[in-house]
Structures are given as C-alpha cells and as structure tokens.
C-alpha positions in Angstrom: -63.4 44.1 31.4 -65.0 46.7 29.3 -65.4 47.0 25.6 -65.1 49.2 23.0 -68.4 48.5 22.1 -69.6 49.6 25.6 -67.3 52.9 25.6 -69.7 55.8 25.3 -69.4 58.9 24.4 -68.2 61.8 25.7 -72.1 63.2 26.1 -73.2 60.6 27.8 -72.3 61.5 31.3 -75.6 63.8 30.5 -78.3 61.1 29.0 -80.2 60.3 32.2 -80.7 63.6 33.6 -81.5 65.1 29.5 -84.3 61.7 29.4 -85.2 62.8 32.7 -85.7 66.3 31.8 -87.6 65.3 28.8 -90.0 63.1 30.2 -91.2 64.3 33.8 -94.4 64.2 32.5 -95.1 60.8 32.3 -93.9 59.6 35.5 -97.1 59.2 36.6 -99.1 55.5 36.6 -102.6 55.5 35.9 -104.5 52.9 38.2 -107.2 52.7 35.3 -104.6 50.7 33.1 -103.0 48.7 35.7 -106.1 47.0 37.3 -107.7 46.5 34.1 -105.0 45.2 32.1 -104.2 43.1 35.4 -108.2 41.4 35.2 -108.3 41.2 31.6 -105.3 39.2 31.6 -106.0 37.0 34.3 -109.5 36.4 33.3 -107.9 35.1 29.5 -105.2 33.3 31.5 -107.7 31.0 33.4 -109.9 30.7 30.7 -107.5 29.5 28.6 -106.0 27.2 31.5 -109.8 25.3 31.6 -110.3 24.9 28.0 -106.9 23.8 27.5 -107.8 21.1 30.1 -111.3 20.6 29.3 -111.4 20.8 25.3 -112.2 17.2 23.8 -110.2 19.0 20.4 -106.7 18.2 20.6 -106.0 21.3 18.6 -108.0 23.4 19.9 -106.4 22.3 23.8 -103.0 22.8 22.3 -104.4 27.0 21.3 -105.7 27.3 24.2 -102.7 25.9 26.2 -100.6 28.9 24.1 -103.0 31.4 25.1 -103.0 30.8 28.7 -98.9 30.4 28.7 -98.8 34.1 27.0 -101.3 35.4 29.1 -100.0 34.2 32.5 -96.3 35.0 31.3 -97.9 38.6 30.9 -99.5 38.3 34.3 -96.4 37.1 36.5 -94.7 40.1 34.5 -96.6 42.4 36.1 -94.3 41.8 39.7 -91.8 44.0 37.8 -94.3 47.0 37.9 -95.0 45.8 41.3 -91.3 46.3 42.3 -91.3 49.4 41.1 -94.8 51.4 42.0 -94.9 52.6 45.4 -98.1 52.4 47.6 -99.6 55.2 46.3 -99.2 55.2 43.1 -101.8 52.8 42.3 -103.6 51.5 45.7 -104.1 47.8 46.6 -102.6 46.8 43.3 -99.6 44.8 45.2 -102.3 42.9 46.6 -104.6 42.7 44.0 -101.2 41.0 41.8 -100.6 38.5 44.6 -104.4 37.7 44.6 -104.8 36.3 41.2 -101.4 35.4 39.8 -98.7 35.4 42.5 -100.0 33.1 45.0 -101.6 31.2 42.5 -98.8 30.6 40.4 -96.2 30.9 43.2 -94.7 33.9 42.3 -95.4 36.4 45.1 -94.3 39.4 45.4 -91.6 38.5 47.7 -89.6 36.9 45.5 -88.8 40.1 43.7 -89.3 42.8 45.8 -86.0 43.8 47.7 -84.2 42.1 44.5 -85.2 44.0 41.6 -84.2 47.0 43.4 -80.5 45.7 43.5 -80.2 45.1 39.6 -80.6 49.3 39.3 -78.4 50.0 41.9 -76.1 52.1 40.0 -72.5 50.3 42.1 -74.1 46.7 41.5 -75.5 46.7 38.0 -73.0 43.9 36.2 -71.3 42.7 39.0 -71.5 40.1 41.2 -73.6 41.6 43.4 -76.0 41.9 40.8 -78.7 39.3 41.3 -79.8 39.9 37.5 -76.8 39.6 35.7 -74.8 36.7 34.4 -71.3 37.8 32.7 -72.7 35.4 29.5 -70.6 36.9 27.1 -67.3 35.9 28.2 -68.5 32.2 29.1 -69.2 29.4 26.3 -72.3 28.9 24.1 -73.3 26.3 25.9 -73.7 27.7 28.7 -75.9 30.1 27.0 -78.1 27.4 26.2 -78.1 26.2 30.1 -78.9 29.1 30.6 -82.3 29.1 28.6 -83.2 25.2 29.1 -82.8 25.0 33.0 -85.3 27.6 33.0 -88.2 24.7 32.6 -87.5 23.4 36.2 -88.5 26.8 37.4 -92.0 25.6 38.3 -90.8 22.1 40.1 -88.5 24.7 41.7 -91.1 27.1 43.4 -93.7 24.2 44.4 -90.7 22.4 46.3 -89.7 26.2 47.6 -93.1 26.4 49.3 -94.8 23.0 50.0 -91.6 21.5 51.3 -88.9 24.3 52.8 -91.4 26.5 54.0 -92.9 24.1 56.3 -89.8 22.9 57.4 -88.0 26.4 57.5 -90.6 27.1 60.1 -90.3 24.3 62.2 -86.2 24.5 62.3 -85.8 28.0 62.2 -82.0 27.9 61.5 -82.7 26.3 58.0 -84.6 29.9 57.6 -81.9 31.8 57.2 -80.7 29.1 54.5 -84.1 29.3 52.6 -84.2 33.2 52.8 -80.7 33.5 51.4 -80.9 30.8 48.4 -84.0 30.1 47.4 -86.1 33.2 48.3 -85.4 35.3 45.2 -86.3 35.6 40.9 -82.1 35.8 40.1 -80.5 34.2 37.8 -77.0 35.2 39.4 -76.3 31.7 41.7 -73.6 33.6 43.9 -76.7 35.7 45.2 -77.1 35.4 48.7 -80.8 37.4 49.7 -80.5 39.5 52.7 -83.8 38.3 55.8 -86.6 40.6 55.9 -87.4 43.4 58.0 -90.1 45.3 59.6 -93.2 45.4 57.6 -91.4 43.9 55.3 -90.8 40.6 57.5 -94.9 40.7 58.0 -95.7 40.8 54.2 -93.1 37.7 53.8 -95.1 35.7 56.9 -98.7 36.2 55.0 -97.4 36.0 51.3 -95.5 32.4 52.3 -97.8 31.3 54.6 -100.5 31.3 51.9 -98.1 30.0 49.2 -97.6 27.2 51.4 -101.1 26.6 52.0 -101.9 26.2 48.9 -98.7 24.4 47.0 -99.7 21.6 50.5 -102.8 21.3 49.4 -102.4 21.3 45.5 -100.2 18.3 46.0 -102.2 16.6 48.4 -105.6 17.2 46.7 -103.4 15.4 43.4 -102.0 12.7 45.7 -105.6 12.0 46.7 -107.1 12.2 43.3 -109.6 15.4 43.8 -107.6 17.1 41.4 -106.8 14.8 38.0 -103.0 14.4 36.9 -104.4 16.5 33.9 -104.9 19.7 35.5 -101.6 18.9 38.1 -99.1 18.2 34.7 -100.9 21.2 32.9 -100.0 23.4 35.3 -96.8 22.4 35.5 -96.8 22.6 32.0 -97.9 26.5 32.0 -95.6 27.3 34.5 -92.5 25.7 32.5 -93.8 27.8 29.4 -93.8 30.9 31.1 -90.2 30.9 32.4 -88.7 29.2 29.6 -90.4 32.5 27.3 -89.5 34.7 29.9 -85.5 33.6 30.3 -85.3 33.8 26.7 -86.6 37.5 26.8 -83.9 37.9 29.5 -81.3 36.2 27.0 -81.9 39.7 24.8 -82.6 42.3 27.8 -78.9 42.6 27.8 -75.7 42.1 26.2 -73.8 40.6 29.0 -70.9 42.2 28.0 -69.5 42.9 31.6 -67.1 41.0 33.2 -67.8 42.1 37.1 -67.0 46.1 36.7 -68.9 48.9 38.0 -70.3 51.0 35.3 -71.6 54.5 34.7 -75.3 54.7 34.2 -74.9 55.2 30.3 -72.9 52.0 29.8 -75.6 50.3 32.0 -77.9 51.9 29.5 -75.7 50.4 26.6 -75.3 47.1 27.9 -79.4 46.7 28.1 -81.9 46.5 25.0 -84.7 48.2 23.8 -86.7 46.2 21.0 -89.4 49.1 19.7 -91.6 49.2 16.7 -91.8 48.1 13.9 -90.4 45.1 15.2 -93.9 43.3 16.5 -93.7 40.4 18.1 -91.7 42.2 21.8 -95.5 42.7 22.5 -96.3 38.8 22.9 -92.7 38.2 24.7 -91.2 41.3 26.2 -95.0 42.6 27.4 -95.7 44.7 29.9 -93.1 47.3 28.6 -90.3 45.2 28.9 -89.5 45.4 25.1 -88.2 49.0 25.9 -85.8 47.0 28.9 -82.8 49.9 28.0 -84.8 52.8 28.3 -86.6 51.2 32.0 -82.5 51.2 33.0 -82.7 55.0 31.9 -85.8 56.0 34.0 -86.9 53.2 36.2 -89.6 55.4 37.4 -91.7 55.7 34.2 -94.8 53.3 34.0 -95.1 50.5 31.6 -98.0 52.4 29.7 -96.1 55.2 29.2 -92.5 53.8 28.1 -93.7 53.7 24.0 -94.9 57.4 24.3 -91.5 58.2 26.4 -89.1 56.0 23.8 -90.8 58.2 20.8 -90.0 61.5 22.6 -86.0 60.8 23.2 -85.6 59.5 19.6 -87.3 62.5 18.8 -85.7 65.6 20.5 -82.8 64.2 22.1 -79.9 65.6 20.0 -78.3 64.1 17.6 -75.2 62.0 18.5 -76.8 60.9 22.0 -76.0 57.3 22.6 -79.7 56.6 23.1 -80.4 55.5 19.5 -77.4 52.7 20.7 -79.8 50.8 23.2 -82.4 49.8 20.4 -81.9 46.6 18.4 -84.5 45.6 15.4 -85.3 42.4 16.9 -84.4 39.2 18.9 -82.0 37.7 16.5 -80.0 41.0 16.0 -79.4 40.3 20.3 -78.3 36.5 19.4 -76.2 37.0 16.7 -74.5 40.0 18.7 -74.1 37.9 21.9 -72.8 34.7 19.7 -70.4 37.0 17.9 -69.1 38.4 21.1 -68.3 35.3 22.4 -66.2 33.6 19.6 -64.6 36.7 19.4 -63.6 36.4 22.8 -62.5 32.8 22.6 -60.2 33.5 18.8 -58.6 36.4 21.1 -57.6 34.7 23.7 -54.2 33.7 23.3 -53.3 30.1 22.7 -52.3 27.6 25.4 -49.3 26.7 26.5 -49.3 23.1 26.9 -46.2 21.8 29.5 -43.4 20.6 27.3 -43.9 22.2 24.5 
C-alpha cells in the first residue's frame, strides 16, 4: 500500500527525463578512474589484510584490520559499477574486478549480474519480484535488526556456496538448477528464485565458479592441513563478516521500504530510495563508490560513480523549484533510522485493535 509520504507531485511524471536532459553529459565513465581507484584499493585492502595478521601490536592489528574491512567493502562495491558498465565502456574492467576482489573474496560477478538489473526494472522495483527489496516498513523492529545481524554469516555463506554446492552441483546436475535459483544471487529478498544462465552468459558462470571453487577447495584444505594458520583462515572470515555487516547497514538507509508489493512510477521509486550528500561526511567510508547518492543512481542508472557528486550538484541547482528531487536527500544515517522506526510504530498504533473470540 502506498503512502502519503510517497505520493508525489503532480511534476513528477517529468523528473527523469528533466535529470536526464540535464545531465547527458556525464554519462560517460572514464577508464582512468575505474582501474586506478580499483588497484589503489585493492593494493590498501591486502596490505591491510597482512599487517592485521602479521603486526605483533595488538592495536595496531586491530587499525589495520579496520582499514582492510573499509577498503575491501569498497572493493566488493565496485560489482555494482560492474553491473552497470557495458563492455566498452571501460575494457577488461569486469575482469580486472573479478581478478583481485571477486574471486578472491567470493564475490564474482555472477552473483550480481543479471540481478541488479531486476531491482531497476521499472514493473519490479518494490515488489516481490524485486530481488533488492524487503517491505521492512510494514514488518516489526525486530526484524529490522535480523535483517542487519544475519548479515555476518554472509562469508560462511559464500565459502559453503562454492567449496561445497558447486562441486556437487556439478556432479548431480539436477541439484544445479536448485543452486542457480537459491543460492546464486547478492538479494536480500528470500522469495527470489534466479533464472539459469544463458549463452555467453552460461560460459562466464562456468569460468567465474569454476575458479571460485578452486580456490574456496583449496583455502579450506590448505587450513585443514595447516599450510595456512587458523589466523589468517578466522581473519578472513572475520573481513568478510565486516564487510557485509557495513554493507547491509548502508542497504538498511538506501531505502525507505515503504512499499508493500505495488508497482510504482519511476518518481516514487526515486522517493522511496536515499541520497546522503555533502556536508554529511562519513557516506564516503560507508556508502563509497557513489552509493551515498543511491536515489539519484535510481534516477539515472547510467551515470558513473565519479560523476554522480558533480550530477547531484547540477539537479539541486537548475532543476526548478518544487521538483521532488530535493525529497530523495536525507542529512545523514540516523535521519533514515529514525524515519524507518517512526514508520513502523505508526503502522502498528494504526492498525486497528484485535478482536479476541469471546469478547
């Protein structure tokens, strides 16, 4: 069911095409950006992966371990770009994402692409065909918290995904289908069921599991057999609890989850997501990779990362005044909480009281 709050305006039928018009100009990714913000932040994400392993300083391990997390939270965020930049926009950088965080960190490409997609699709955005979206806002606090917490046995998750069901998926190949359909995609929505591949598509899957395999097989047997120390093994684990436990919080405040299941027009998608801009500060350490302007990416999914500040400046700028695109930004991540919070108990005082049998 919709809310007032998401009712927009009567210009708002013409806010994509007016952003659109307004920003054509930086459509355009610059390769420059991507592969060297890519190798910067893998290079700080390893580095800080060894000396949080290796330092004989407690403190300084536990600085290091914080480092690393942000910086391979900011690395695995790059699969959303990846999703979204076709071949030639920036060449080999698919491959070059996979190379030093995806299969490493079991998070290749696969799992998003062919997902992502579905979460813009202007007839599934909010509703249960929506792999991205969760109707939060009319559940229970609680189950906001779930929400958040079960995000820590993402990791577990992913190495049992690849050194256990993709060996046996391809030995029974019925149990395929299962594995492609349930446990083959980044969702959060659990009633997501993940179409098989196709094509070149189908090929990219065999290569990016077959090597995701390879290596979770041999990480836990080169543990098991003692070549690699429980250190590094738990440490891992750690950094890959970290990550997803940061990154489902920034997904807690990419939207309001106001939606109950409904279709929406593009604006109300637009006004059910979040931009957190400037001055606010800390977005850049957990919404990175432009993901801190999340409402206006729903706007114009085409735009780079790198150019999203520049774009967000223009439309507060010269779009007129009464557009609903000053709606979409919020000051911070509290402002998100205490929104989602208050939409909730609202929901529940509304509802009208029980009828218990009897009575």
């Amino acid at each position: 069911m919709k809310t007032a709050s998401m009712t927009s305006p009567a210009p708002d039928r013409n806010l994509p095409a007016a952003a659109y018009k307004l920003c054509a100009d930086l459509v355009a990714a610059k390769p420059a950006i991507y592969w060297a913000d890519l190798i910067a932040t893998a290079l700080v994400a390893y580095a800080g992966f060894a000396l949080a392993v290796l330092a004989s300083s407690t403190p300084l391990r536990a600085a290091a371990f914080v480092v690393s997390a942000l910086a391979f939270y900011r690395g695995v965020s790059f699969i959303h770009e990846v999703s979204h930049l076709r071949p030639q926009d920036v060449p080999g950088f698919k491959a070059g994402y996979n190379a030093l965080i995806g299969v490493p960190f079991l998070v290749p490409s696969l799992m998003y692409e062919g997902v992502h997609n579905l979460h813009h699709a202007k007839t599934r955005y909010g509703t249960v065909q929506d792999p991205e979206y969760m109707p939060l806002g009319h559940g229970a606090l609680w189950q906001v918290v779930a929400f958040v917490v079960v995000s820590a046995l993402a990791p577990f998750g992913l190495l049992i995904r690849f050194a256990v069901l993709t060996p046996i998926a391809a030995l029974v190949p019925p149990f395929r289908r299962i594995v492609v359909e349930r446990f083959s995609a980044l969702a959060i929505n659990p009633l997501f069921r993940r179409e098989m591949p196709t094509g070149g598509q189908l090929r990219l899957w065999l290569w990016l599991e077959a090597l995701c395999s390879v290596w979770a097989v041999t990480l836990v047997a080169l543990t098991i057999a003692g070549v690699i120390s429980p250190t590094v093994f738990w440490t891992g684990l750690a950094l890959g609890s970290a990550v997803a436990l940061v990154n489902q919080i920034r997904t807690l405040v990419a939207h309001h989850w106001e939606n109950e299941g409904e279709e929406m027009t593009p604006t109300e998608q637009f006004l059910d997501t979040v931009n957190v801009p400037p001055p606010a500060t800390l977005p850049m350490l957990w919404a990175p990779v432009g993901l801190r302007y999340h409402a206006l990416h729903h706007l114009l999914p085409r735009l780079p990362y790198h150019n999203l500040g520049q774009a967000h400046a223009r439309l507060m700028e010269m779009l007129p005044e009464g557009s609903p695109y000053a709606q979409g930004n919020s000051r911070g991540f509290w402002e998100v909480v205490v929104r989602l919070v208050a939409f909730i108990r609202g929901r529940r005082a509304a509802r009208p009281a029980e009828i218990v049998p009897g009575e």
